[in-house]
C-alpha positions in Angstrom: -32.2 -75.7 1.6 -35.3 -77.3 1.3 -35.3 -77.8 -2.3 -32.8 -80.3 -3.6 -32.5 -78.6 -7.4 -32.5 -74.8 -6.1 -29.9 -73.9 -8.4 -31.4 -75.2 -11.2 -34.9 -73.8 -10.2 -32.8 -70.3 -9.8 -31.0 -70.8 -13.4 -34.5 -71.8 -14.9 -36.5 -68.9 -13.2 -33.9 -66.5 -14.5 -34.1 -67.7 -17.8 -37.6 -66.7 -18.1 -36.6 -63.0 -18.7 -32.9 -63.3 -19.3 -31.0 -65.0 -22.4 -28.6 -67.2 -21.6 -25.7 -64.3 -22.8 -27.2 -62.1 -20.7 -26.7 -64.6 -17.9 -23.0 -65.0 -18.9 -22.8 -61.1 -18.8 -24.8 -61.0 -15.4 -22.1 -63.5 -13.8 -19.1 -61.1 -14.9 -18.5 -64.0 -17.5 -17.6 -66.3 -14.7 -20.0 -69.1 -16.4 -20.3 -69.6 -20.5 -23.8 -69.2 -21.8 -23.2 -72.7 -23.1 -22.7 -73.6 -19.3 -26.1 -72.2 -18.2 -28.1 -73.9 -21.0 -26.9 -77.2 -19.9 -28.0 -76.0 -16.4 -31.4 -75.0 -17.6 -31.4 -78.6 -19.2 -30.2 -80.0 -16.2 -27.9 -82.0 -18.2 -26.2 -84.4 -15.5 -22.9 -83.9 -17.3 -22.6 -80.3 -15.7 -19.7 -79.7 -13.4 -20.5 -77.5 -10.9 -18.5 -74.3 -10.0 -16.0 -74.1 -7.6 -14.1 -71.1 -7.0 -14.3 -67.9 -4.9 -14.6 -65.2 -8.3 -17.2 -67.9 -9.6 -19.6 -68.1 -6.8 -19.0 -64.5 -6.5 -20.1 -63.8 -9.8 -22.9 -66.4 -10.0 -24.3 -64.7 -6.6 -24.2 -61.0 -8.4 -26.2 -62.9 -11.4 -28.5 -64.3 -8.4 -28.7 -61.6 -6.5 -28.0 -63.7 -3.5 -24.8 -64.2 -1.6 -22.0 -66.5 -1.8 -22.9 -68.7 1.1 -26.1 -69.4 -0.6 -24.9 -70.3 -3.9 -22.5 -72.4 -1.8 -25.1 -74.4 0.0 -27.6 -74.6 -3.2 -24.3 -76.2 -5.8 -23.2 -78.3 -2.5 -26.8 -79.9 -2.2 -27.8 -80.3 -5.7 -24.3 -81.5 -7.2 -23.4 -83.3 -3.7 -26.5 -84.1 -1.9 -25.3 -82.6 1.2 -27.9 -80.8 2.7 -26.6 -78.0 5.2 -27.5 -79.8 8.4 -28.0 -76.7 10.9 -30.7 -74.5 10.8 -31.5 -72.1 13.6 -34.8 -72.0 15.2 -35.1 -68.2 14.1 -35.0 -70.2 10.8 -37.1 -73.4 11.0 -39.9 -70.5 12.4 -40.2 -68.7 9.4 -39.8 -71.8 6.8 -43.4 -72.5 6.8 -43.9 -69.2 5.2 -41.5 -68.6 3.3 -41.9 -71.9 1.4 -45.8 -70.2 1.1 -45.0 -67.5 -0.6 -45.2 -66.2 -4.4 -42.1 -66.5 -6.3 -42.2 -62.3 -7.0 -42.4 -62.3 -3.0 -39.9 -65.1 -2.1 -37.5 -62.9 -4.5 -38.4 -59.9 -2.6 -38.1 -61.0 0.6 -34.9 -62.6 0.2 -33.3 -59.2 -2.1 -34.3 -57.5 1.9 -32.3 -60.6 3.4 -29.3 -60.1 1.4 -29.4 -56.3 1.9 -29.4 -56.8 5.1 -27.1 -59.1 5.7 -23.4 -58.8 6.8 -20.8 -59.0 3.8 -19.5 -62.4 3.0 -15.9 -63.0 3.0 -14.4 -64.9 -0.1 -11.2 -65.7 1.9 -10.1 -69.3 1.1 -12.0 -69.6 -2.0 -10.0 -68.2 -4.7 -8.0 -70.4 -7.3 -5.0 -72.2 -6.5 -2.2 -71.4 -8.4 -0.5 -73.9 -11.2 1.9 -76.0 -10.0 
């Protein structure tokens, strides 16, 4: 990711034509509406989601897929940048960091079409002990 606040640039740029209820709905209730606002306000006190049927519902609300909400909470909660990038990749940066935000979001809906189903093996909730 190039940007270190993506998901909070995401959250924000939703908000624009979404309330934050209807961002709770969007997620399958996954996050509060409470949750997002504190997002939006990038209050530091936030605790960042961490299972599967979360970043499966925050990816719906994205319209994005799970590795990608993944990699944005891991860099902006974690500062841990996903350190491999394929050339196929680092080619088409350059313009994809140049285009419109109505084009990025197009362009990236055509990516996640596109790409293969994401698995959510692994990440699902532990169970009490």
């Amino acid at each position: 990711m190039a940007d270190r606040h993506a998901f909070t640039d995401r959250v924000r740029m939703i908000n624009r034509y979404k309330t934050l209820a209807e961002m709770e709905e969007g997620c399958d209730r996954v996050r509060k509406a409470s949750w997002w606002g504190r997002v939006a306000r990038f209050d530091e006190s936030t605790q960042p989601p961490f299972y599967g049927v979360e970043i499966a519902g925050i990816a719906k609300l994205f319209n994005t897929t799970q590795e990608q909400v993944r990699a944005m909470i891991t860099e902006e909660w974690f500062g841990v940048a996903p350190a491999k990038a394929s050339s196929r990749v680092k080619r088409m940066a350059p313009q994809i960091d140049s285009l419109h935000e109505n084009d990025f979001t197009l362009v990236e809906s055509i990516l996640n079409r596109l790409a293969p189903r994401q698995s959510t093996e692994g990440w699902e909730p532990r169970s009490a002990p």
